[in-house]
C-alpha positions in Angstrom: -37.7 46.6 -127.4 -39.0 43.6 -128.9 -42.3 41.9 -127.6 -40.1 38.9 -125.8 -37.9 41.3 -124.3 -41.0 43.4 -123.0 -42.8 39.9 -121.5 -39.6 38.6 -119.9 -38.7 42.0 -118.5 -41.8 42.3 -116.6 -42.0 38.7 -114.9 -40.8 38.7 -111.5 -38.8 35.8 -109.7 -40.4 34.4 -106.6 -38.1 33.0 -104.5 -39.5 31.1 -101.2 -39.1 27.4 -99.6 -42.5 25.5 -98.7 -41.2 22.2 -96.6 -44.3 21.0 -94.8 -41.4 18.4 -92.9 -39.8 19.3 -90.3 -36.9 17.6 -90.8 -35.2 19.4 -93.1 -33.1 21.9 -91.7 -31.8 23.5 -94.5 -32.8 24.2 -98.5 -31.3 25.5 -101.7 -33.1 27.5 -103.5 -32.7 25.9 -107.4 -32.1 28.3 -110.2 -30.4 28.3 -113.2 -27.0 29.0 -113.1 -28.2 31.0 -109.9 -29.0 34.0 -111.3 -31.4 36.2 -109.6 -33.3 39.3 -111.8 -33.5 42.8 -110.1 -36.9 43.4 -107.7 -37.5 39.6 -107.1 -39.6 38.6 -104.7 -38.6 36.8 -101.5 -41.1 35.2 -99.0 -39.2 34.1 -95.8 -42.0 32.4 -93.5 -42.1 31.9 -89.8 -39.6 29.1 -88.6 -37.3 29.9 -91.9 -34.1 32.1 -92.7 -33.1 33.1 -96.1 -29.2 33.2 -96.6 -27.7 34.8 -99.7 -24.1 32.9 -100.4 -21.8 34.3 -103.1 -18.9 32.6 -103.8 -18.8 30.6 -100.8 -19.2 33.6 -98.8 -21.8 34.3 -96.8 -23.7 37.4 -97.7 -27.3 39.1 -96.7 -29.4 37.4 -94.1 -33.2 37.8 -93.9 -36.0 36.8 -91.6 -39.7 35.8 -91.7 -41.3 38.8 -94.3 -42.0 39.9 -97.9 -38.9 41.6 -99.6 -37.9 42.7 -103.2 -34.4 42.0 -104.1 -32.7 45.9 -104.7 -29.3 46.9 -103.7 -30.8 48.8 -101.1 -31.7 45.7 -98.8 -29.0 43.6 -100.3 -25.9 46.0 -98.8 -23.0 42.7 -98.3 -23.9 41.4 -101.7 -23.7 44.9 -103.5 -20.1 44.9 -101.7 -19.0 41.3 -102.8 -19.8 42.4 -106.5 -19.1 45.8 -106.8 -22.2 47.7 -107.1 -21.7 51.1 -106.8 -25.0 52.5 -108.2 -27.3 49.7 -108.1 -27.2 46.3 -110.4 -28.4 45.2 -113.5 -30.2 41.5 -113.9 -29.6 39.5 -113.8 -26.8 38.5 -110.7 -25.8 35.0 -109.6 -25.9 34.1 -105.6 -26.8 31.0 -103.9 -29.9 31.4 -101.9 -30.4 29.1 -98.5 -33.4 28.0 -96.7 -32.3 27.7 -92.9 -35.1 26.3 -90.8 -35.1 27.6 -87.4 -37.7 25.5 -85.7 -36.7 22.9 -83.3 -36.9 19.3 -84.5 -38.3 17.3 -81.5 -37.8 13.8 -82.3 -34.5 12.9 -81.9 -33.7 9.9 -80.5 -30.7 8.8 -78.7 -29.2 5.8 -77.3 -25.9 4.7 -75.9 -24.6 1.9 -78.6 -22.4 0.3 -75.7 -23.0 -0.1 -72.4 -21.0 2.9 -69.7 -18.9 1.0 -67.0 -20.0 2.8 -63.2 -17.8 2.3 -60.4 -20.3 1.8 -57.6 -19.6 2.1 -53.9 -22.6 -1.1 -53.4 -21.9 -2.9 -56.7 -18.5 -1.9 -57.7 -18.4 -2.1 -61.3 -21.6 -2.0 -63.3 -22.5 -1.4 -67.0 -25.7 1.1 -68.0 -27.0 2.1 -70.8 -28.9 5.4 -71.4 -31.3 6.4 -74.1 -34.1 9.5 -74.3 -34.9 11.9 -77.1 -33.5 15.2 -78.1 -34.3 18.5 -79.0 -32.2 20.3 -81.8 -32.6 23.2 -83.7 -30.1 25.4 -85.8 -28.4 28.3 -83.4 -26.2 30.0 -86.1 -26.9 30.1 -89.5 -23.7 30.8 -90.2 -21.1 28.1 -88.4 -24.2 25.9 -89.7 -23.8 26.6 -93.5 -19.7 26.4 -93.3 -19.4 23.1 -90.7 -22.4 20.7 -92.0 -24.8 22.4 -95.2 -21.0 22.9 -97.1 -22.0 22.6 -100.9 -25.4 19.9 -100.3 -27.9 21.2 -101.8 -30.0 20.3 -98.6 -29.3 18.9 -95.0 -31.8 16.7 -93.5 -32.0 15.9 -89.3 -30.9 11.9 -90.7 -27.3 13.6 -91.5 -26.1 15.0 -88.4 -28.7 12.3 -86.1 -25.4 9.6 -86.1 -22.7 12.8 -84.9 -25.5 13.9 -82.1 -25.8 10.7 -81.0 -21.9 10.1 -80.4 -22.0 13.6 -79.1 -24.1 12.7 -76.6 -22.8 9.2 -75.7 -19.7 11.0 -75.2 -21.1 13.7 -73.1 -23.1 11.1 -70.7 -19.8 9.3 -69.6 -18.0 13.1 -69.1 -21.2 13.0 -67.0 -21.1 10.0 -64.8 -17.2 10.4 -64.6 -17.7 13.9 -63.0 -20.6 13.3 -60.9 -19.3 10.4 -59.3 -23.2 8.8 -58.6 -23.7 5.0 -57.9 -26.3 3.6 -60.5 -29.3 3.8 -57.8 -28.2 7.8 -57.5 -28.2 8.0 -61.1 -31.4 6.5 -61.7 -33.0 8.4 -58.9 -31.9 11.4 -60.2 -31.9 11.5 -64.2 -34.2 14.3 -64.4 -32.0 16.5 -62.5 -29.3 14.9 -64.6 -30.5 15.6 -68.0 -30.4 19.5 -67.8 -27.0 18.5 -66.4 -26.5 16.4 -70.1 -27.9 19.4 -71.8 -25.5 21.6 -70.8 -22.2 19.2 -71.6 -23.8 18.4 -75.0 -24.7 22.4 -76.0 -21.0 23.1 -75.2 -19.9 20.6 -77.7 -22.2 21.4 -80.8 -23.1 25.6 -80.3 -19.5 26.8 -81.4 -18.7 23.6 -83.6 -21.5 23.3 -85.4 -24.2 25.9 -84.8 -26.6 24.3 -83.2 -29.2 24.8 -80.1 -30.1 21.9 -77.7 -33.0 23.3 -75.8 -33.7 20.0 -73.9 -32.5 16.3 -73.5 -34.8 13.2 -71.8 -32.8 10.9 -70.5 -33.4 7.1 -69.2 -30.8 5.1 -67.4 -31.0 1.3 -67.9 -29.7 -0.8 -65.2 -28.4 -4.9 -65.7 -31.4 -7.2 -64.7 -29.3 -8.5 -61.5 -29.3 -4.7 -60.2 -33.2 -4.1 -61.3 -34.0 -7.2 -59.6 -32.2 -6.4 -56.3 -33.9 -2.8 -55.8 -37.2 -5.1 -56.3 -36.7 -7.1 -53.8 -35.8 -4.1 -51.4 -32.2 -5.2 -50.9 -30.6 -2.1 -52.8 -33.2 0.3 -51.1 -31.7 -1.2 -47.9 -28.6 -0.1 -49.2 -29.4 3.6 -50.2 -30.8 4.2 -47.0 -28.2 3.0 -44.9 -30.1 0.3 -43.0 -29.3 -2.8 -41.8 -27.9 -3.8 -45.4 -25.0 -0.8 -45.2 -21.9 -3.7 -45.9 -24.4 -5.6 -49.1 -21.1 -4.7 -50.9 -21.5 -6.3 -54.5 -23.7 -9.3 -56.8 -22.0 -12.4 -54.3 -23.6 -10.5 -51.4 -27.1 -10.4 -53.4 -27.2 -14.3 -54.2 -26.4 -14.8 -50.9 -29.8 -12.7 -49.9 -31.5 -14.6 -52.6 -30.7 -18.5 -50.6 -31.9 -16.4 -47.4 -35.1 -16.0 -49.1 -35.6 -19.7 -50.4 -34.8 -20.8 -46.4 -37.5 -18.1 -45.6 -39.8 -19.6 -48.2 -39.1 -23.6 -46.7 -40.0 -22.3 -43.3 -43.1 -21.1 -44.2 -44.3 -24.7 -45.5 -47.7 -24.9 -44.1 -46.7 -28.8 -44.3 -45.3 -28.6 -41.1 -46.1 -28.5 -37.6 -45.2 -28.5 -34.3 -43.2 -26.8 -31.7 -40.3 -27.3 -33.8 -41.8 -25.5 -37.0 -43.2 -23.3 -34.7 -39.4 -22.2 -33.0 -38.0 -22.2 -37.3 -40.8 -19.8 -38.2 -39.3 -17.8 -35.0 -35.7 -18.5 -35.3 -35.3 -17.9 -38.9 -37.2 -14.5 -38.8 -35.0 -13.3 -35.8 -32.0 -14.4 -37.0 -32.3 -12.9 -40.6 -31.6 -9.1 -38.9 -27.8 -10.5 -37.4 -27.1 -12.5 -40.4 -27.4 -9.6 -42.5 -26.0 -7.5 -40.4 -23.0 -9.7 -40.7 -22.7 -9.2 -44.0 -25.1 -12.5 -44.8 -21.7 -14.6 -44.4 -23.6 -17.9 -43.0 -26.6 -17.7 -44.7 -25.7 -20.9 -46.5 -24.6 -22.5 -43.9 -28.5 -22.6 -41.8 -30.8 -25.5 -42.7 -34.4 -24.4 -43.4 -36.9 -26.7 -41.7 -41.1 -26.7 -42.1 -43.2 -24.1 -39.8 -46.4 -24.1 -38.6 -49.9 -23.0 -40.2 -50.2 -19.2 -40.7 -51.7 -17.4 -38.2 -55.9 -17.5 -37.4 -57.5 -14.4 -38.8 -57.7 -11.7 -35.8 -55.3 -13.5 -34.0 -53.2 -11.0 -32.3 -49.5 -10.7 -33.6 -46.1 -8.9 -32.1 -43.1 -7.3 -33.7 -39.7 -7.8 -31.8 -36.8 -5.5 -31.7 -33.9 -7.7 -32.7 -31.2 -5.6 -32.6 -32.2 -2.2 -33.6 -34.7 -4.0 -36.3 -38.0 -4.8 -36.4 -38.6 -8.3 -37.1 -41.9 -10.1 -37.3 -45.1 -10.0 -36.9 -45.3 -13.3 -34.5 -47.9 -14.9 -33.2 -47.8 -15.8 -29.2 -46.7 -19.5 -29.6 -43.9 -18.2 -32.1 -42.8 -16.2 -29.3 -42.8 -18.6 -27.0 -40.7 -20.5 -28.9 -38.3 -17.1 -29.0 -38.5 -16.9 -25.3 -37.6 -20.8 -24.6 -34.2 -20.3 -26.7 -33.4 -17.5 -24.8 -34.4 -14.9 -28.2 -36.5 -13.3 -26.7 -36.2 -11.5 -22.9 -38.7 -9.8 -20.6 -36.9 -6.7 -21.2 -37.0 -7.2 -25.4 -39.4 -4.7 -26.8 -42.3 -5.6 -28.1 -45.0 -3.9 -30.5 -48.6 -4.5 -31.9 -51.1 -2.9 -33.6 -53.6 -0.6 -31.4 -50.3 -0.3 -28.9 -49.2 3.3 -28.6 -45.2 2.7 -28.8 -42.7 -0.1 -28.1 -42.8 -1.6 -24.6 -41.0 -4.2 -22.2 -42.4 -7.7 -23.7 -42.6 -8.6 -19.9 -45.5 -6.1 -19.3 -47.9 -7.0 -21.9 -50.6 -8.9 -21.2 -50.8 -11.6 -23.8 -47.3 -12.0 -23.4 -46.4 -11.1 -19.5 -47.2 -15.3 -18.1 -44.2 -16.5 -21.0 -41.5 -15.4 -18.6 -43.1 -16.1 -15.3 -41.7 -19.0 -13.5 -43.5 -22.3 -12.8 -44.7 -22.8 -9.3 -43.1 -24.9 -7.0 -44.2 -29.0 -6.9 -46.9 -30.2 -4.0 -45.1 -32.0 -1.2 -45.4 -35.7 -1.4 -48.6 -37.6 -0.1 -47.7 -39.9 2.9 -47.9 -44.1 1.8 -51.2 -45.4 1.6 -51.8 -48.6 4.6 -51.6 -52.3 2.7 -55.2 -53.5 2.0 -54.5 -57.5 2.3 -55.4 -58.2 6.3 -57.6 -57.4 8.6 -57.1 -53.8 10.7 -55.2 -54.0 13.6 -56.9 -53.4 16.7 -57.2 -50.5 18.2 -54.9 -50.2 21.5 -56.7 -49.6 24.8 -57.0 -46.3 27.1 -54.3 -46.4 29.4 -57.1 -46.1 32.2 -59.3 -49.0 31.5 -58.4 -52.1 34.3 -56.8 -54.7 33.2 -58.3 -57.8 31.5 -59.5 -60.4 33.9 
């Protein structure tokens, strides 16, 4: 044996993949023509699995650990080329770096909007994004569906076909669950383990892939975002006095209410007349949208009076099964002389232990008592131009000589 032969017979292949990314998700080991010499060395390291490929079939698997490359812990590949009693270096397979740790940062995003049909709001668009967490399931389905002949895979390939995946999978999700938008927003943490589950069905078999969590945000149009601001979808969702809101016409209409609202709190004005708008308008607001806001264009808003003194004692008033108010006592007034407000409405204020009769409250109990009756009339004073008349004599005095 020559002194060449001697040297090359005793170096020893290492074979091993140091990625300090993590998103790669698989490697190919490079070597000449592939050939691998007998008693290698192969260094599999936590998060990584070695696959052996010869001729497009899929041969030994190995974990994290230290290994020499002998027939003995190479069994499929001594099968695929016909070792009987051990091989001679050098062989050729293909030698695959799978990594096995979950890649975190996976974003997502719906590119177009999903149409909602919602009992409140009928139709409405939303958009959902959040971030993903992927890693490789099986090694196997993995290396035939996506690695094919690449000498490496990085999370950038398959990102686009997760993202449609999940697109996909989030309008299988609002089409099954049947959720208005306010549900869906309320409820899109339950919802995304709900979204994890549709999208692992779709990529586990198919591609060989793990999805061990999904975040998920739900975007709603401006008109909607601005309507559960303003309390009027709340209203909705808890089936108060805004049950019949019904869709966006119904919202603008809520929206003039509030600039009428605004107008009759003009400190500019004055008088009893501001005094029975600041009143009127805050009593009538409960039946108006009760009645589905229809003629809340129709009312013309007119100034009120000053806001009320500091400590000055106010009242809410049950209008119809809602609380309207606070008032101040000449605001009530006003309620009771336009016939709003009865003895027998109920009345509450702070420091009162529950809703009472407005007739037997103190502060409030002389509005509905009636005025007293008018002073009979004086008799006419005497005219003043004349002397007196004289007085008439006794009936007993004599006569006059």
């Amino acid at each position: 044996m020559g002194l060449m032969d001697k040297i090359k017979g005793e170096i020893v292949d290492i074979i091993e993949w140091m990625d300090d990314s993590r998103s790669t998700l698989a490697w190919r080991f490079p070597r000449y023509q592939n050939e691998i010499k007998n008693g290698a060395q192969l260094i599999v390291r936590e998060g990584q699995e070695a696959v052996f490929v010869y001729r497009g079939a899929l041969a030994d698997r190995f974990g994290p650990g230290h290994y020499e490359l002998k027939s003995e812990n190479l069994p499929i590949l001594s099968t695929l080329q016909g070792w009987k009693f051990g091989f001679d270096s050098p062989f050729r397979s293909e030698v695959y770096f799978i990594n096995t740790r979950p890649v975190t940062d996976l974003r997502w995003g719906t590119a177009n909007p999903v149409t909602v049909r919602d009992p409140d709001f009928k139709m409405v668009q939303v958009r959902a994004n959040g971030l993903c967490v992927v890693k490789i399931q099986d090694a196997e389905i993995f290396l035939k569906e996506v690695i094919g002949t690449d000498s490496s895979v990085d999370i950038d390939e398959i990102a686009e076909l997760l993202r449609r995946v999940i697109t996909l999978a989030f309008s299988d999700l609002v089409l099954e669950t049947k959720l208005g938008v306010i549900d869906l927003q309320g409820r899109q943490v339950e919802l995304s383990d709900k979204l994890r589950d549709f999208v692992a069905q779709r990529v586990d078999d198919e591609y060989g892939l793990a999805i061990p969590s999904i975040t998920m945000n739900i975007s709603l149009p401006d008109e909607i975002t601005a309507a559960m601001t303003r309390g009027v979808a709340r209203g909705v969702e808890e089936g108060g006095f805004l049950d019949n809101v019904g869709d966006l016409n119904r919202y603008q209409q809520a929206k003039q209410a509030d600039a009428m609202l605004a107008a009759a709190s003009n400190p500019g004005g004055g008088g009893a007349m501001g005094d029975m708008m600041g009143m009127g308008m805050g009593m009538a607001m409960a039946n108006q949208m009760a009645n589905q806001m229809g003629n809340v264009g129709q009312q013309q808003a007119a100034p009120a009076g000053p806001p009320p003194l500091p400590g000055a004692q106010t009242f809410h008033v049950d209008m119809g099964g809602q609380s309207q108010g606070p008032f101040t006592v000449a605001q009530i007034q006003s309620g009771v002389a336009n016939g709003q407000v009865k003895p027998e409405s109920l009345v509450w204020s702070a420091g009162m232990p529950g809703w009472v009769a407005a007739s037997t409250v103190p502060a409030l109990a002389a509005l509905f008592q009636a005025p007293p009756p008018l002073p009979p009339a004086a008799p006419p004073a005497p005219p003043t131009d004349g002397p007196p008349p004289a007085p008439a004599a006794p009936s007993d005095a004599p006569p006059a000589p």
